[in-house]
Biopython code that builds the backbone (N, CA, C, O; Angstrom):
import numpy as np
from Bio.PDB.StructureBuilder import StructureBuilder

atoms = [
    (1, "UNK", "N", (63.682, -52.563, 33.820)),
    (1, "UNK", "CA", (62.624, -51.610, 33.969)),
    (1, "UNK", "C", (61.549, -51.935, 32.946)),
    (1, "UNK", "O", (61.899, -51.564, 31.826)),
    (2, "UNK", "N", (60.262, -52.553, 32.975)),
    (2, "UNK", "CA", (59.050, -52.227, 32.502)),
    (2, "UNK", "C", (58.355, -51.129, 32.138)),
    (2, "UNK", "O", (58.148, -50.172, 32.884)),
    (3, "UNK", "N", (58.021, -51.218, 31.125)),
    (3, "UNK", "CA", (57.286, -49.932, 30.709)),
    (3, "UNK", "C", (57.712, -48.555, 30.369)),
    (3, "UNK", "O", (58.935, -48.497, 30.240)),
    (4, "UNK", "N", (57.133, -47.482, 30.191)),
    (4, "UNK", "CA", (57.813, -46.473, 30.312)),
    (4, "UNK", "C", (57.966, -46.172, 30.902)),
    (4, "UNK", "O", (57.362, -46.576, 31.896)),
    (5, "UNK", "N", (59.232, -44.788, 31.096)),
    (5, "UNK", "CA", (59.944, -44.516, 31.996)),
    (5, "UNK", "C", (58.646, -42.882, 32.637)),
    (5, "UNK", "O", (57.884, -42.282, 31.880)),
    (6, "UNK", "N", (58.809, -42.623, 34.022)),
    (6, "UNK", "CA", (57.855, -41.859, 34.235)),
    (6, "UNK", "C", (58.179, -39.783, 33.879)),
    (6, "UNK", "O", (59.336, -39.378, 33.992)),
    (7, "UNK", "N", (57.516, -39.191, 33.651)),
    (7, "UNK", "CA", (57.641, -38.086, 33.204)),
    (7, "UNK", "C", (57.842, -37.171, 34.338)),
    (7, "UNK", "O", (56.917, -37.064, 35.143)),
    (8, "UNK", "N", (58.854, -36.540, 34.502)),
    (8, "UNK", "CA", (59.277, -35.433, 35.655)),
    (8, "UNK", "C", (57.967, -34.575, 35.773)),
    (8, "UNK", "O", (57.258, -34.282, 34.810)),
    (9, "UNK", "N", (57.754, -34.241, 36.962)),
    (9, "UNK", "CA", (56.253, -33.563, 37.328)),
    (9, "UNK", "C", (57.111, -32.079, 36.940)),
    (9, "UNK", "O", (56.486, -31.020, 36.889)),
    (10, "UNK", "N", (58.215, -32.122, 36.744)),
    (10, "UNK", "CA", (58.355, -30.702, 36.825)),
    (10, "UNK", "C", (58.196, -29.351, 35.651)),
    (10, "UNK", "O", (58.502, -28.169, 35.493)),
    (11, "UNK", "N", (57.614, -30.289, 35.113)),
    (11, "UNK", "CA", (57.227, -30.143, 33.884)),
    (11, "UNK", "C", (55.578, -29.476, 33.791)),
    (11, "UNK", "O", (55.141, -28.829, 32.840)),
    (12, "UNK", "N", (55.048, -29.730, 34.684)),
    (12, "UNK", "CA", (53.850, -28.865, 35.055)),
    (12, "UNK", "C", (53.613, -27.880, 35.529)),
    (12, "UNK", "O", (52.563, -27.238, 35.503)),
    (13, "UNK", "N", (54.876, -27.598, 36.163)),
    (13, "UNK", "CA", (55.269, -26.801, 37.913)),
    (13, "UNK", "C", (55.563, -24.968, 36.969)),
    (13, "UNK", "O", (55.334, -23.860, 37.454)),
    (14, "UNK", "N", (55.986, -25.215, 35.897)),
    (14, "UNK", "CA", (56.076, -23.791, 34.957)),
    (14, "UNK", "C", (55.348, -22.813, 34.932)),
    (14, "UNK", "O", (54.182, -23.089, 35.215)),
    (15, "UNK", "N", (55.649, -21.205, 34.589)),
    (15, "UNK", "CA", (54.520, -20.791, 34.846)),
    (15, "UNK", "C", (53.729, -20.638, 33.959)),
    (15, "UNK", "O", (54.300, -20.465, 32.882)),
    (16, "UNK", "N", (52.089, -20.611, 33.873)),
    (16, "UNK", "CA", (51.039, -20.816, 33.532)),
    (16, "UNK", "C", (51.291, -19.927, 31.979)),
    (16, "UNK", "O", (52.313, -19.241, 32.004)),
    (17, "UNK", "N", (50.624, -19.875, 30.881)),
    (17, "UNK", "CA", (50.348, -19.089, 29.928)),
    (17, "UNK", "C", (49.344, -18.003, 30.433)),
    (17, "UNK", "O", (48.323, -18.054, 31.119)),
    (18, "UNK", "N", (50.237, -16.716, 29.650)),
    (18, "UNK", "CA", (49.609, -15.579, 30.245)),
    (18, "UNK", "C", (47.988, -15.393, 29.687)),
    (18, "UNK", "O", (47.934, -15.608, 28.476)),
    (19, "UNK", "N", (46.772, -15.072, 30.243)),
    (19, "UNK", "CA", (45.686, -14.673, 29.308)),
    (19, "UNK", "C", (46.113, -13.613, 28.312)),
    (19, "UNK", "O", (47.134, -12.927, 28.359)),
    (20, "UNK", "N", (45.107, -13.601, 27.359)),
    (20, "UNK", "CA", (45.627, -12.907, 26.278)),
    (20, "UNK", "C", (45.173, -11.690, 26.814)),
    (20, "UNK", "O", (44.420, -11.831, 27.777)),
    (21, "UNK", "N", (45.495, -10.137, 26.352)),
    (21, "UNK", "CA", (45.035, -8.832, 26.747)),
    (21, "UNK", "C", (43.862, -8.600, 25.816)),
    (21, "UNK", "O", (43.806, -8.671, 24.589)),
    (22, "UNK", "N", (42.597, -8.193, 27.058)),
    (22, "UNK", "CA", (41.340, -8.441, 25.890)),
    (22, "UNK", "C", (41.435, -6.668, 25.294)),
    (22, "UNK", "O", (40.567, -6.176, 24.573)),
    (23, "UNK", "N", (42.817, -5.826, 25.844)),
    (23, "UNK", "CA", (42.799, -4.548, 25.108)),
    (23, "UNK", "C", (43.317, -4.986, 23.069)),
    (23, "UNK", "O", (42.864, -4.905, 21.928)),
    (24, "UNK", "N", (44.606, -5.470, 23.889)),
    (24, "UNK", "CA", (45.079, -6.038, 22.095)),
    (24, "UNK", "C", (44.385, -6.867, 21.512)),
    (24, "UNK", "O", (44.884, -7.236, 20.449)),
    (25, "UNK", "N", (43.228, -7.416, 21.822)),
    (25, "UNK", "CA", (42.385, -8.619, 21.153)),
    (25, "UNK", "C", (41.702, -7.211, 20.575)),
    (25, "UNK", "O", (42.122, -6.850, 19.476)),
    (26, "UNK", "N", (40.758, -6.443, 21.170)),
    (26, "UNK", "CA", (40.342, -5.379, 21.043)),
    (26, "UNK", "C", (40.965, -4.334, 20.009)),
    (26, "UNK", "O", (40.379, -3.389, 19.480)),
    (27, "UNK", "N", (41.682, -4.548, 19.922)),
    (27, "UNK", "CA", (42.520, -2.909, 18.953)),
    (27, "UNK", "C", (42.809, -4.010, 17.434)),
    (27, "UNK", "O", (43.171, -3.573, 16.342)),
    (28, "UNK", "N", (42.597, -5.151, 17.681)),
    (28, "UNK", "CA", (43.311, -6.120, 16.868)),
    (28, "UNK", "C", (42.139, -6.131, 15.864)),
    (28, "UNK", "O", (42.225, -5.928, 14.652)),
    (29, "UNK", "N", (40.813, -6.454, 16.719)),
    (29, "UNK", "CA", (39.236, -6.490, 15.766)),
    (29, "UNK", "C", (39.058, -4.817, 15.152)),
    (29, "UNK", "O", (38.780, -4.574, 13.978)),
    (30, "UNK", "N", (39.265, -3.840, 16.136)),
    (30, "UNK", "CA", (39.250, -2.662, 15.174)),
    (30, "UNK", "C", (39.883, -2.315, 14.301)),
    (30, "UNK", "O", (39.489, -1.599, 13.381)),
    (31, "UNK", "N", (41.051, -2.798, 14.450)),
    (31, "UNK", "CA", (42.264, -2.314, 13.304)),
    (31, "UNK", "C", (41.689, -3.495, 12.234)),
    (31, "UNK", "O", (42.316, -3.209, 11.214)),
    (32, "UNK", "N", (40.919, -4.561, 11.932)),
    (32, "UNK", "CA", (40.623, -5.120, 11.002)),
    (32, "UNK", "C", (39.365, -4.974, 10.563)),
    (32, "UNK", "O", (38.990, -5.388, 9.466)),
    (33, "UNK", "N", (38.546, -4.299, 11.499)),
    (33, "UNK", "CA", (37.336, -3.544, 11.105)),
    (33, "UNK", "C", (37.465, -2.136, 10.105)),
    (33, "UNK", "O", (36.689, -1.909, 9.176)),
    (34, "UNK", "N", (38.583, -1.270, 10.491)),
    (34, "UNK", "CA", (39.270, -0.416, 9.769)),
    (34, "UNK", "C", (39.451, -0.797, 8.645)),
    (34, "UNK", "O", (38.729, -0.345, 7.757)),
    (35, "UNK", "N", (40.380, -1.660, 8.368)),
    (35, "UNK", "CA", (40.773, -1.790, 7.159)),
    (35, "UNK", "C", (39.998, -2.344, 6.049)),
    (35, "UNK", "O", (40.145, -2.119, 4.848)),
    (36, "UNK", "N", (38.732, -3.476, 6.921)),
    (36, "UNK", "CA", (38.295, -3.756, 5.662)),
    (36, "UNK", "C", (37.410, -2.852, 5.137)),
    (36, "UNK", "O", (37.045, -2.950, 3.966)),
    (37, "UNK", "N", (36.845, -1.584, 6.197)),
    (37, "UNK", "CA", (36.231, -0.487, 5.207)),
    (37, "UNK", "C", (36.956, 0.154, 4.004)),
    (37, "UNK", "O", (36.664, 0.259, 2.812)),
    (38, "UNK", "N", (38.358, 0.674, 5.002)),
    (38, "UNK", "CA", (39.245, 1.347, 3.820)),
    (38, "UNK", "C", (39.598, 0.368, 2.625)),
    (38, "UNK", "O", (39.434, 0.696, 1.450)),
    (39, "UNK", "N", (40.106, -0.879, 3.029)),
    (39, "UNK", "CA", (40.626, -1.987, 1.091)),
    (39, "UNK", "C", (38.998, -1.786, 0.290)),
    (39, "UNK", "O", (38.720, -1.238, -0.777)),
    (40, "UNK", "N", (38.040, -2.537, 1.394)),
    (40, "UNK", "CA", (36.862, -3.062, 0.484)),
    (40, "UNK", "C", (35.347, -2.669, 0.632)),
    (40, "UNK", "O", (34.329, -3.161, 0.145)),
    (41, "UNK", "N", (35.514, -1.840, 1.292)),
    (41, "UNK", "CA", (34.246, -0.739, 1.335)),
    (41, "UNK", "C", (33.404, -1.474, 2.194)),
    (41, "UNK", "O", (32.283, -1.004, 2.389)),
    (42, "UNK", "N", (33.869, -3.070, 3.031)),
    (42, "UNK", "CA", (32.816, -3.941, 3.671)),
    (42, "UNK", "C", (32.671, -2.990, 5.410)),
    (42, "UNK", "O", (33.641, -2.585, 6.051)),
    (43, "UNK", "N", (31.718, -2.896, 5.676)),
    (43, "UNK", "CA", (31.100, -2.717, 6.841)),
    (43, "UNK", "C", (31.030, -3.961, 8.224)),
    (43, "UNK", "O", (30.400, -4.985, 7.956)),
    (44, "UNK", "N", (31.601, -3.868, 9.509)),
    (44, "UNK", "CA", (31.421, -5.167, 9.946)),
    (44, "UNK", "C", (31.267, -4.241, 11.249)),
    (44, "UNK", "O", (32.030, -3.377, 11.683)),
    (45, "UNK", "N", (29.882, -4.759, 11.792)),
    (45, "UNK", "CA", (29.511, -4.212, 13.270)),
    (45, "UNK", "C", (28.677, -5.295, 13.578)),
    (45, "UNK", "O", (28.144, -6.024, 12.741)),
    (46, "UNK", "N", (28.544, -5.414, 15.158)),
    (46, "UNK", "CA", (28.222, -6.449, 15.969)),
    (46, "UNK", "C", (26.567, -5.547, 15.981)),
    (46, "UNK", "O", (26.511, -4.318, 16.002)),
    (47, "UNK", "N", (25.389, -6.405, 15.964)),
    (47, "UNK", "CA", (24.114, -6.296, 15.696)),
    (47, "UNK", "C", (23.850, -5.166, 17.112)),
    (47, "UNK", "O", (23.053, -4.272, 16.827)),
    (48, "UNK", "N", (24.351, -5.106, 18.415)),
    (48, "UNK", "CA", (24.194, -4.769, 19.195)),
    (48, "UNK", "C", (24.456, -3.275, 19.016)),
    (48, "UNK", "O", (23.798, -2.433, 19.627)),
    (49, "UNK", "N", (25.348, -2.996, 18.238)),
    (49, "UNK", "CA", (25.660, -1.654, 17.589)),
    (49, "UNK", "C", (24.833, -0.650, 16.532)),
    (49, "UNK", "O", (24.954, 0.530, 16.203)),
    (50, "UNK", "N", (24.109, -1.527, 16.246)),
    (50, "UNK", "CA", (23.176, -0.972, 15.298)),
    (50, "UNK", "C", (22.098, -0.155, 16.462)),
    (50, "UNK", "O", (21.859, -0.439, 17.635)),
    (51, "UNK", "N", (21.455, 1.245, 15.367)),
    (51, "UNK", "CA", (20.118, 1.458, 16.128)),
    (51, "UNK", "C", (18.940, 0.627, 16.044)),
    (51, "UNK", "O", (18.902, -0.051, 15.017)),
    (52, "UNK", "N", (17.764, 0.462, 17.003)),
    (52, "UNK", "CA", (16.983, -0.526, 16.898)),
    (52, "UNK", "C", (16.124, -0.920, 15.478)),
    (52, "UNK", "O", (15.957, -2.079, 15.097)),
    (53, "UNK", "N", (15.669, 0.160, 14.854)),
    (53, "UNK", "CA", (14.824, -0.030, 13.743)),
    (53, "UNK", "C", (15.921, -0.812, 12.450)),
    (53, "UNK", "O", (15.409, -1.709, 11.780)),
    (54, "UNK", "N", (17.614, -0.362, 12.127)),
    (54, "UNK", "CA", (18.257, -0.944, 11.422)),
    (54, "UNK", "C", (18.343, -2.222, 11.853)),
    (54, "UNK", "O", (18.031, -3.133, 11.085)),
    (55, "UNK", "N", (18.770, -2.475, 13.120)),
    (55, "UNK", "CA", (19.202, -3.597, 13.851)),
    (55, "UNK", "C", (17.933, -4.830, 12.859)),
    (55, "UNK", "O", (18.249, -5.750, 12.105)),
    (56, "UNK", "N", (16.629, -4.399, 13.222)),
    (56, "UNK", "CA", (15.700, -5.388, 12.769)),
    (56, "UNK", "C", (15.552, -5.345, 11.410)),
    (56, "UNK", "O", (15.141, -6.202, 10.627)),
    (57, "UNK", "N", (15.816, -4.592, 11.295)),
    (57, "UNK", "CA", (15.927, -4.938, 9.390)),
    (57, "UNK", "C", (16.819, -5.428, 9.047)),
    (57, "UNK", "O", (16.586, -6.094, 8.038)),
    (58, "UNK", "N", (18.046, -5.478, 9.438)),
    (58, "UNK", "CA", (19.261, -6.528, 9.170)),
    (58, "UNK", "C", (19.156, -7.560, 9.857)),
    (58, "UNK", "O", (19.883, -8.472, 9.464)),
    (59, "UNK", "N", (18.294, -7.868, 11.075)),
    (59, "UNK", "CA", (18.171, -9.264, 11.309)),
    (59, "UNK", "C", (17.248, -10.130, 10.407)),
    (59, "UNK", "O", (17.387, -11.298, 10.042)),
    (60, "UNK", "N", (16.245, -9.209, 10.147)),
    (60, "UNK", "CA", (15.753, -10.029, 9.021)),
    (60, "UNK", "C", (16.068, -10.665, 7.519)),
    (60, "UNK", "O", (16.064, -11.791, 7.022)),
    (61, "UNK", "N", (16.370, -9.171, 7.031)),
    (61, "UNK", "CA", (17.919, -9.594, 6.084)),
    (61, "UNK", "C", (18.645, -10.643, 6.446)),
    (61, "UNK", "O", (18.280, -11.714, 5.961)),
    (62, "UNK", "N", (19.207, -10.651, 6.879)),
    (62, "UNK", "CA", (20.532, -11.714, 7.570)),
    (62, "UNK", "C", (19.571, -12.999, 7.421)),
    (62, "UNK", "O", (20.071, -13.859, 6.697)),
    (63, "UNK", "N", (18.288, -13.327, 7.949)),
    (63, "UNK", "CA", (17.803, -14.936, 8.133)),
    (63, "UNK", "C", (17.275, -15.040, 7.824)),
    (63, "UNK", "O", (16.498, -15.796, 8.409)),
    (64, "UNK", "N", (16.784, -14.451, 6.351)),
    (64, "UNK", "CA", (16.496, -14.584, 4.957)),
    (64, "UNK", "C", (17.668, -15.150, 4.097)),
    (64, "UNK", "O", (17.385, -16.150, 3.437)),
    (65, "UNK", "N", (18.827, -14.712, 4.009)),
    (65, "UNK", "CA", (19.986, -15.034, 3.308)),
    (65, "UNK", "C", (20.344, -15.748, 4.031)),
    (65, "UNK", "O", (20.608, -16.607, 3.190)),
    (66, "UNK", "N", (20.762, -16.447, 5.432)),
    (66, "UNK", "CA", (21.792, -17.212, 5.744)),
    (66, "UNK", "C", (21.011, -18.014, 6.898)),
    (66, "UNK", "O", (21.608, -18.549, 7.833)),
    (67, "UNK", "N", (19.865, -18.038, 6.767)),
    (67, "UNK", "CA", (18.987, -18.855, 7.843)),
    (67, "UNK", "C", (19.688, -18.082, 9.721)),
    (67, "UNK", "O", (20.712, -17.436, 9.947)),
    (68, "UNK", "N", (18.740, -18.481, 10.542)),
    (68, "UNK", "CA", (18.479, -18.218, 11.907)),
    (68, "UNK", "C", (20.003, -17.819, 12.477)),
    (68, "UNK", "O", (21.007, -18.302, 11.952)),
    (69, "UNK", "N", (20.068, -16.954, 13.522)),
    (69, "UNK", "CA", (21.907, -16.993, 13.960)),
    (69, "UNK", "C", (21.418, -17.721, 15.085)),
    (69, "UNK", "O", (20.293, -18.187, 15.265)),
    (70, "UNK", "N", (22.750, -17.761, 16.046)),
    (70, "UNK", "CA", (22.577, -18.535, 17.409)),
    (70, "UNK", "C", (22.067, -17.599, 18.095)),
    (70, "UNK", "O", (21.766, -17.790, 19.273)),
]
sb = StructureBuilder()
sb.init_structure("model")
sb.init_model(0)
sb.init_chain("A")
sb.init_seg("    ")
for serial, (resi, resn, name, xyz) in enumerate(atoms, 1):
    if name == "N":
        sb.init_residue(resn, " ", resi, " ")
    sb.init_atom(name, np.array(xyz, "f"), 0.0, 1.0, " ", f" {name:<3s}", serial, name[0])
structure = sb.get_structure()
């Protein structure tokens, strides 16, 4: 026999990996949004959450300190 030997297809045939639950991905970012208020007093919200007049003052903030986001 030449070469290697060939790999059982059945090995593909398994079932698929489940998607992850975007609820527990979800409870997973709040429960670490939680906590880092309660350990370290840090604040973490997605810009979209903000009201409009903060929103633009922290975007500007923000790309002043850390240059342009995507």
């Amino acid at each position: 026999m030449k070469g290697n030997a060939p790999i059982s297809r059945i090995y593909s045939m398994g079932q698929a990996a489940a998607d992850p639950d975007p609820l527990a991905t979800n409870a997973r970012t709040e429960r670490m949004r939680r906590d880092s208020w309660r350990e370290h007093k840090l604040v973490i919200v997605r810009m979209s959450e903000l009201p409009e007049p903060l929103r633009a003052a922290m975007a500007k903030w923000a790309e002043t300190q850390w240059g342009r986001g995507s």
